[in-house]
C-alpha positions in Angstrom: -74.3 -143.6 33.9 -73.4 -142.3 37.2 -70.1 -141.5 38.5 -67.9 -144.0 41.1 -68.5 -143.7 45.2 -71.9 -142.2 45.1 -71.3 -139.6 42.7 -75.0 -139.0 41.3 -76.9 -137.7 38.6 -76.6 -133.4 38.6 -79.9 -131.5 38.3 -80.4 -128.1 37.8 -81.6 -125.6 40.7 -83.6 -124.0 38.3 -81.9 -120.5 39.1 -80.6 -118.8 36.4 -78.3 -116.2 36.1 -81.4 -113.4 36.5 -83.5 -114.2 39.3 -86.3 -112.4 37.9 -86.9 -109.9 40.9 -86.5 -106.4 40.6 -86.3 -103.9 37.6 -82.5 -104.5 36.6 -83.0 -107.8 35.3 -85.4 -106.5 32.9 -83.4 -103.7 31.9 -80.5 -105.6 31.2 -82.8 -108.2 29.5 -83.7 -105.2 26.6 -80.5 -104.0 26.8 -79.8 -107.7 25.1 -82.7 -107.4 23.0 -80.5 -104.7 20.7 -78.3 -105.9 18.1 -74.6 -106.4 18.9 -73.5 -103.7 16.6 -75.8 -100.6 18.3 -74.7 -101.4 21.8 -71.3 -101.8 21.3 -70.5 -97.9 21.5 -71.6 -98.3 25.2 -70.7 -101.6 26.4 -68.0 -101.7 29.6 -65.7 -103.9 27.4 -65.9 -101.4 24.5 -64.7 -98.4 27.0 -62.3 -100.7 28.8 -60.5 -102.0 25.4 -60.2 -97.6 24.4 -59.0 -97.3 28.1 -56.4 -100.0 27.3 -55.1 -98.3 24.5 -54.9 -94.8 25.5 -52.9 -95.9 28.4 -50.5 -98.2 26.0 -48.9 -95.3 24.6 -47.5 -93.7 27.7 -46.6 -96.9 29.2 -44.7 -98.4 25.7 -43.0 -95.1 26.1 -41.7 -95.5 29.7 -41.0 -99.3 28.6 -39.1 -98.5 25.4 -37.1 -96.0 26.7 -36.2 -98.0 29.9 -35.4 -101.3 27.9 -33.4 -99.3 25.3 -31.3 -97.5 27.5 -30.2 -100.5 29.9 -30.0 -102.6 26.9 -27.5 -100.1 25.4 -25.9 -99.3 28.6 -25.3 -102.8 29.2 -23.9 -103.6 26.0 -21.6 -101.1 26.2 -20.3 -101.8 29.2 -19.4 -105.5 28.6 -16.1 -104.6 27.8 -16.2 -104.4 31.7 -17.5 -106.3 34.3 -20.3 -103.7 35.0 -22.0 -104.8 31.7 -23.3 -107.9 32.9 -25.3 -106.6 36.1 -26.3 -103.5 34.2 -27.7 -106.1 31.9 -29.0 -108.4 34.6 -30.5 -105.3 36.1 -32.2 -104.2 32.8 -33.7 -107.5 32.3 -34.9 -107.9 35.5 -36.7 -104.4 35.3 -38.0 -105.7 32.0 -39.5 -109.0 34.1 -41.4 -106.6 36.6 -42.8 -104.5 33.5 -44.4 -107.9 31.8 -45.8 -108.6 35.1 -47.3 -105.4 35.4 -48.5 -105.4 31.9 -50.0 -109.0 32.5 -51.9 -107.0 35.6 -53.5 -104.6 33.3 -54.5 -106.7 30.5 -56.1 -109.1 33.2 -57.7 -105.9 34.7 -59.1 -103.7 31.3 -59.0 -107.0 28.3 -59.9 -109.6 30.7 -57.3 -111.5 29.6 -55.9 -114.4 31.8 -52.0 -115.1 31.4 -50.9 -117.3 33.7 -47.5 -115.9 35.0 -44.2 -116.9 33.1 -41.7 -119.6 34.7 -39.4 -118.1 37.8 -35.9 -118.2 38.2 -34.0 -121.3 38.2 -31.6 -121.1 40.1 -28.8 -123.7 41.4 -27.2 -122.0 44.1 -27.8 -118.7 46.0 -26.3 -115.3 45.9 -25.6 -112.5 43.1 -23.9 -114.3 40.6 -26.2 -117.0 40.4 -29.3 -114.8 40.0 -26.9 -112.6 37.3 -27.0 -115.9 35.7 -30.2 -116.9 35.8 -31.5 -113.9 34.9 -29.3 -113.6 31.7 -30.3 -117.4 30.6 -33.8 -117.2 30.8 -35.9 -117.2 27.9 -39.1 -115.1 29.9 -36.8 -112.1 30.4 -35.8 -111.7 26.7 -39.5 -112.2 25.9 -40.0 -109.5 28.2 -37.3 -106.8 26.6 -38.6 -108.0 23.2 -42.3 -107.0 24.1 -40.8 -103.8 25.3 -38.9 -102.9 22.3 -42.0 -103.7 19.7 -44.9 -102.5 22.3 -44.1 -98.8 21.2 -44.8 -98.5 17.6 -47.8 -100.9 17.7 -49.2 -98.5 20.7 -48.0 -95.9 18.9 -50.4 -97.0 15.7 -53.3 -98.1 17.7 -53.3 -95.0 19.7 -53.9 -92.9 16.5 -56.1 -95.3 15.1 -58.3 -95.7 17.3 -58.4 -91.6 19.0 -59.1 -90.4 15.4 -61.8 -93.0 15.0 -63.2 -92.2 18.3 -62.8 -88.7 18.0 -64.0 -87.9 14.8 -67.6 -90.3 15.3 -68.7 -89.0 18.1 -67.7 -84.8 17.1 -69.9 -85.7 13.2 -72.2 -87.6 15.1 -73.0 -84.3 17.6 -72.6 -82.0 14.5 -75.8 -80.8 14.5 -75.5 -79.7 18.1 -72.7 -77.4 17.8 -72.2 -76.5 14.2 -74.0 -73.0 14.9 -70.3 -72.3 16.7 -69.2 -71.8 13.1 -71.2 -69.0 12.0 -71.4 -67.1 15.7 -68.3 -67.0 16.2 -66.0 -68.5 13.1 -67.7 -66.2 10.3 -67.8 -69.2 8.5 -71.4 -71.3 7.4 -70.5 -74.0 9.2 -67.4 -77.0 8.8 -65.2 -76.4 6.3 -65.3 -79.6 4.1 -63.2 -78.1 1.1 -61.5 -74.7 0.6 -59.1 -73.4 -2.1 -58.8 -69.8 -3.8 -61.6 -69.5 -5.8 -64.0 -72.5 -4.0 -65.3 -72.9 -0.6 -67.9 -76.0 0.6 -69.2 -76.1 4.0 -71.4 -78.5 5.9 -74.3 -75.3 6.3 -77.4 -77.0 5.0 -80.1 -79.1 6.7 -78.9 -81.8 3.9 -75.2 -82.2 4.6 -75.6 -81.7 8.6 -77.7 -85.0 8.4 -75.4 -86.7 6.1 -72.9 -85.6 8.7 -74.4 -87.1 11.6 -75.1 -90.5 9.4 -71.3 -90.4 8.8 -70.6 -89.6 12.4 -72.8 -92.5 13.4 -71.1 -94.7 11.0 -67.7 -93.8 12.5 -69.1 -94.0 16.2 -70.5 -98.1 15.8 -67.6 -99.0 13.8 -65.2 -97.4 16.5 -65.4 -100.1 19.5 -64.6 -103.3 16.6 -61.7 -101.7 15.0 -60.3 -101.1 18.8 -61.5 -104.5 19.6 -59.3 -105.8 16.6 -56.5 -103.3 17.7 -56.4 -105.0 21.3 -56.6 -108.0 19.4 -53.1 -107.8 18.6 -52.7 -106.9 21.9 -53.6 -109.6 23.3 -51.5 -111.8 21.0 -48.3 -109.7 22.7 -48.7 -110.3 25.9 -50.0 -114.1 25.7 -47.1 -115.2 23.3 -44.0 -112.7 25.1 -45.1 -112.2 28.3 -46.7 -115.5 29.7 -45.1 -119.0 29.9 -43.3 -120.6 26.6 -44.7 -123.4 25.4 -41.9 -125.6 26.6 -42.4 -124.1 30.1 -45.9 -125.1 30.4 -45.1 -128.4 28.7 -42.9 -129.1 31.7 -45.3 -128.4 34.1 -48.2 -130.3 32.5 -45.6 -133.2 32.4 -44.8 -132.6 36.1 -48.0 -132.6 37.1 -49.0 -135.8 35.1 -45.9 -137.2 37.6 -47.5 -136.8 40.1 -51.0 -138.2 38.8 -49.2 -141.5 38.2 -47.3 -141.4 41.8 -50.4 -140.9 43.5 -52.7 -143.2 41.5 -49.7 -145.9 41.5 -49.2 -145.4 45.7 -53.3 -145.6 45.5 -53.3 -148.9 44.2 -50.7 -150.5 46.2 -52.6 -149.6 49.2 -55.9 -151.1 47.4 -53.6 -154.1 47.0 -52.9 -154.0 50.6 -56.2 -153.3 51.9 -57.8 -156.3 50.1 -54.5 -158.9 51.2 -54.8 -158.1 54.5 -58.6 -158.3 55.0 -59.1 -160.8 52.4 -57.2 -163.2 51.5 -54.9 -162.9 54.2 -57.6 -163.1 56.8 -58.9 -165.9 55.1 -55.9 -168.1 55.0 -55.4 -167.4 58.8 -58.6 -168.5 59.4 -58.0 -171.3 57.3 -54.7 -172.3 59.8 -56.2 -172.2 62.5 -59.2 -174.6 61.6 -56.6 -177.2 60.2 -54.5 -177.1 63.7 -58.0 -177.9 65.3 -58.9 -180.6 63.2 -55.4 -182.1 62.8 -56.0 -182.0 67.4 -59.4 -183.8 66.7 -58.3 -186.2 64.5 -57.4 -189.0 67.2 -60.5 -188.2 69.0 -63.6 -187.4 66.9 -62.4 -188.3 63.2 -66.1 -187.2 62.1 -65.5 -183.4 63.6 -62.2 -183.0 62.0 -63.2 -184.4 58.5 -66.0 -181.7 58.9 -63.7 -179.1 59.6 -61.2 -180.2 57.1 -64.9 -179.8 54.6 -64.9 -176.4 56.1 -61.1 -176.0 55.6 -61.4 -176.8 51.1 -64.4 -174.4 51.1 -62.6 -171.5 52.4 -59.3 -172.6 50.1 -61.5 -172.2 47.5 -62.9 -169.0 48.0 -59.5 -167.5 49.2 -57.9 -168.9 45.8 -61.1 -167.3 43.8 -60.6 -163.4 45.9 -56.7 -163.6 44.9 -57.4 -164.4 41.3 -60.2 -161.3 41.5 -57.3 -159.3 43.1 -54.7 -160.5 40.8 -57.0 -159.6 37.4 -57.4 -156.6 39.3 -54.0 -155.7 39.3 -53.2 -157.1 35.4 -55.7 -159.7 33.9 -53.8 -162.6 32.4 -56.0 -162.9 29.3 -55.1 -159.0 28.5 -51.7 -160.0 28.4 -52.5 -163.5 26.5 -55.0 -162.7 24.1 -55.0 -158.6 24.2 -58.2 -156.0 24.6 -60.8 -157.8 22.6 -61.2 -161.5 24.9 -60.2 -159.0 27.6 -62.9 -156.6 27.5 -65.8 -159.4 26.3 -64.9 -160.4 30.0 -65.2 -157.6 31.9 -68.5 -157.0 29.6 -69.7 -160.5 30.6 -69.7 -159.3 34.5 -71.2 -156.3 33.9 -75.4 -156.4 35.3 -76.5 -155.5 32.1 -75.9 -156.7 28.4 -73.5 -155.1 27.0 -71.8 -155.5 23.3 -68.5 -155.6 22.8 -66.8 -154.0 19.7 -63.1 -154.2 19.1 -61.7 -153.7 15.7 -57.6 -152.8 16.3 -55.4 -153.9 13.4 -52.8 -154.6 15.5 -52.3 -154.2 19.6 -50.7 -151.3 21.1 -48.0 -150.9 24.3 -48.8 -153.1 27.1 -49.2 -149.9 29.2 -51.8 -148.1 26.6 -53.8 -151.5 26.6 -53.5 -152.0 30.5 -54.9 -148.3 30.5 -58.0 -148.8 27.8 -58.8 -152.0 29.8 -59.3 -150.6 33.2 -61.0 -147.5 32.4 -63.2 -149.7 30.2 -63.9 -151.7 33.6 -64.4 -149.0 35.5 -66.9 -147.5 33.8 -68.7 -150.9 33.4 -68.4 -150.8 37.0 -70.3 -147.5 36.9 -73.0 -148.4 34.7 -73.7 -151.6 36.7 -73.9 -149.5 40.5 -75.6 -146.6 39.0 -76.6 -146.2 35.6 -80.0 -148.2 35.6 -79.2 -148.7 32.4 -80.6 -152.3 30.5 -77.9 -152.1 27.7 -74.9 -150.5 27.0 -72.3 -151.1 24.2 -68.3 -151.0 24.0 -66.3 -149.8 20.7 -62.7 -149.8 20.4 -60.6 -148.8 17.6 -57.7 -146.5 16.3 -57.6 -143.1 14.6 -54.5 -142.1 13.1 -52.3 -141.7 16.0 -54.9 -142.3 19.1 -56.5 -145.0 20.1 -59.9 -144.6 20.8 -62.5 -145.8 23.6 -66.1 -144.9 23.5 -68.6 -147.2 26.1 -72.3 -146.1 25.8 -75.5 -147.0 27.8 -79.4 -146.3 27.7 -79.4 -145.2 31.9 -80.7 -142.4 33.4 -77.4 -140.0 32.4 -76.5 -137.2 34.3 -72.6 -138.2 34.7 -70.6 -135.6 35.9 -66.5 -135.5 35.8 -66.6 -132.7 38.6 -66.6 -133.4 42.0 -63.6 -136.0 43.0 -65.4 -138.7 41.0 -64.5 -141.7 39.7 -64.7 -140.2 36.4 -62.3 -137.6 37.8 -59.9 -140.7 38.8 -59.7 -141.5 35.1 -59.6 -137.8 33.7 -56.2 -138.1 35.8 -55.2 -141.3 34.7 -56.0 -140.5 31.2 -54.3 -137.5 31.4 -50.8 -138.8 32.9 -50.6 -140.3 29.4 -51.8 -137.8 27.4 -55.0 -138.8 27.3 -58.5 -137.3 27.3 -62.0 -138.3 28.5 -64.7 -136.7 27.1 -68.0 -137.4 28.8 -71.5 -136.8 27.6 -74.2 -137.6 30.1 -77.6 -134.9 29.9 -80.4 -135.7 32.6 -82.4 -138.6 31.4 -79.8 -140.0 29.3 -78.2 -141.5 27.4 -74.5 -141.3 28.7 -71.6 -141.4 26.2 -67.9 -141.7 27.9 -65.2 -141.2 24.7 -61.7 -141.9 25.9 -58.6 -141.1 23.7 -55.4 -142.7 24.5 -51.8 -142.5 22.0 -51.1 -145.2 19.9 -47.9 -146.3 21.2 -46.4 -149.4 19.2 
């Protein structure tokens, strides 16, 4: 099934990712050929994740000790008025740390946090940004991650230098463990020394074992600092991006919007087909009845065949506004609900399609004006574009959701991309808390699952 206003059926280029010219390609191709665990030690990520942590230690440091101290100072001075812009100050310094923090994650993790609400502020000036500063929840986050950044870093530094450190030095043992006995006086690395007992790695036997140890150290090294920045990454996604209720609001913003712009869509649709249908029509209509009702006295047979004329047009002007009015809100959805409603829609549809609707009960008028129209308009689909010679409609509720799922045997490649139709109804959908989920490969067949909440 193909998507609304031309959208058509995707294909691939049949370019991949390596284009197969040049030497790279292949090298990179056998680079993949190794297991994940012997390449690790010299991946980019592995080096950027230690990078990240040797730098966390100086910056929790500089953060700590900044958020401490104007924390402190500020609390101290509230006895005063200078307390409160100390403080205001402080957490504001904190707010341009997170956002530096969020930089280097992005840069050395690759982690993507989108950046925290901004001020909300009522009125301009100090005092209101004093205010605003002190009552939002992103800078406390931010002095929070400062305080508890230092002894994590602190641990992960350690961990992960000693790891590092000690793989690759037993790993190279063999390569500089003659040091010892040129210039220590000693066989080789002391592994165990008291006053009567010495044992050192001196032997062909132990150096190996050493290097095996070594390498055991160096491939375990990058995933123990990968589940070091792992915590990490928790940090600065839970502290120093958006709240939950922030991006809630947002989401809930933008879905406004969806349902302003589809709703001011629609009245113009409304519009559009009034004034050049119906409208039109009925003018037309007018004028043919004054020019009969002026031949009527002259040439009866004329105006009786324009009166003809006249009933023809009233009918088909009465049959495009009951097409515009089901457009708008079918009366048998309100009447008789989704199941006579959608076995009508089905019965336009170009090809045969079965109808399926097992609901208990029926759910808000706006949920079921919802299910109905995308329901139509992906019958609408399947009849311009799918080539399809059947397709089928289930309807039914799952817990909380109600659930849509319209399926067809056409020539698939539906894609929600593009400014679609389909991306009309992800919108729709969407305003509501809704989801479309489509699955359309090349040569079919196309399944559209919507899921809509089960509002009573």
């Amino acid at each position: 099934m193909a998507t609304d206003h031309g959208q058509g059926y995707g294909h691939d280029s049949g370019f991949g990712h390596d284009s197969g010219f040049g030497f790279p390609g292949d090298a990179g191709e056998r680079r993949r050929r190794l297991p994940a665990g012997l390449r690790a030690p010299f991946e980019a990520r592995s080096r950027r994740e230690f990078g990240y942590v040797l730098l966390s230690l100086p910056v929790s440091i500089v953060l700590f000790t900044y958020a401490v101290t104007m924390l402190s100072l500020g609390v101290g001075l509230l006895v005063t008025f200078l307390g409160i812009p100390v403080l205001a100050a402080g957490l504001a310094g904190c707010r341009g740390f997170g956002a530096l923090e969020r930089a280097r994650a992005r840069a050395l993790l690759g982690l993507e946090v989108a950046d925290p609400e901004p001020l909300r502020m009522r009125k301009s000036g100090l005092m209101a940004w004093m205010g605003a500063v002190l009552k939002s929840g992103t800078s406390w986050r931010n002095l929070l991650y400062a305080v508890l950044q230092l002894p994590w870093a602190a641990f992960s530094f350690g961990v992960a230098v000693a790891f590092w450190t000690y793989g690759w030095a037993l790993l190279t043992y063999p390569l500089w463990f003659w040091l010892f006995p040129l210039y220590g006086g000693q066989g080789g690395l002391q592994l165990y020394g008291d006053d009567q007992h010495q044992v050192y790695l001196d032997n062909a036997f132990e150096i190996t074992v050493t290097a095996l140890v070594g390498l055991l150290f160096t491939l375990a090294s990058p995933w123990i600092v990968r589940a070091l920045t792992t915590v990490d990454r928790l940090l600065v996604h839970g502290l120093l991006g958006p709240s939950r209720l922030s991006a809630r609001v947002v989401e809930l913003e933008s879905d406004r919007g969806v349902v302003v712009d589809t709703a001011a869509a629609d009245l113009r649709r409304i519009e559009r087909d009034l004034h050049d249908g119906a409208q039109a029509r009925l003018v037309a209509l007018a004028m043919d009845l004054g020019l009969a009702r002026e031949k009527l006295a002259e040439d009866p047979q004329a105006a009786a065949r324009m009166v003809d004329e006249a009933h023809g047009e009233v009918k088909t002007a009465l049959q495009e506004l009951r097409d515009l009015a089901r457009g708008i809100h079918p009366a048998v959805l309100t009447d008789r609900g989704l199941d006579a409603a959608l076995s009508a829609v089905a019965s336009r549809c170009t090809v045969p399609v079965q109808v399926e609707v097992d609901l208990a009960e029926r759910p808000a008028a706006a949920i079921e004006g919802i299910a109905y129209f995308t329901v139509s308009e992906l019958l609408q689909n399947i009849s311009k574009h799918a080539r399809a010679t059947s397709a089928a409609v289930d309807v039914w509720r799952a817990e909380d959701r109600l659930m849509l799922q319209v399926v067809d045997d056409g020539v698939g490649g539906a894609d929600v991309s593009g400014g679609s139709g389909l991306a009309g109804l992800t919108g729709r959908l969407g305003a509501v808390d809704g989801v479309l989920v489509v699955d359309s490969p090349v040569g079919g067949p196309t399944r559209v699952t919507a899921e809509l909440p089960w509002r009573r």
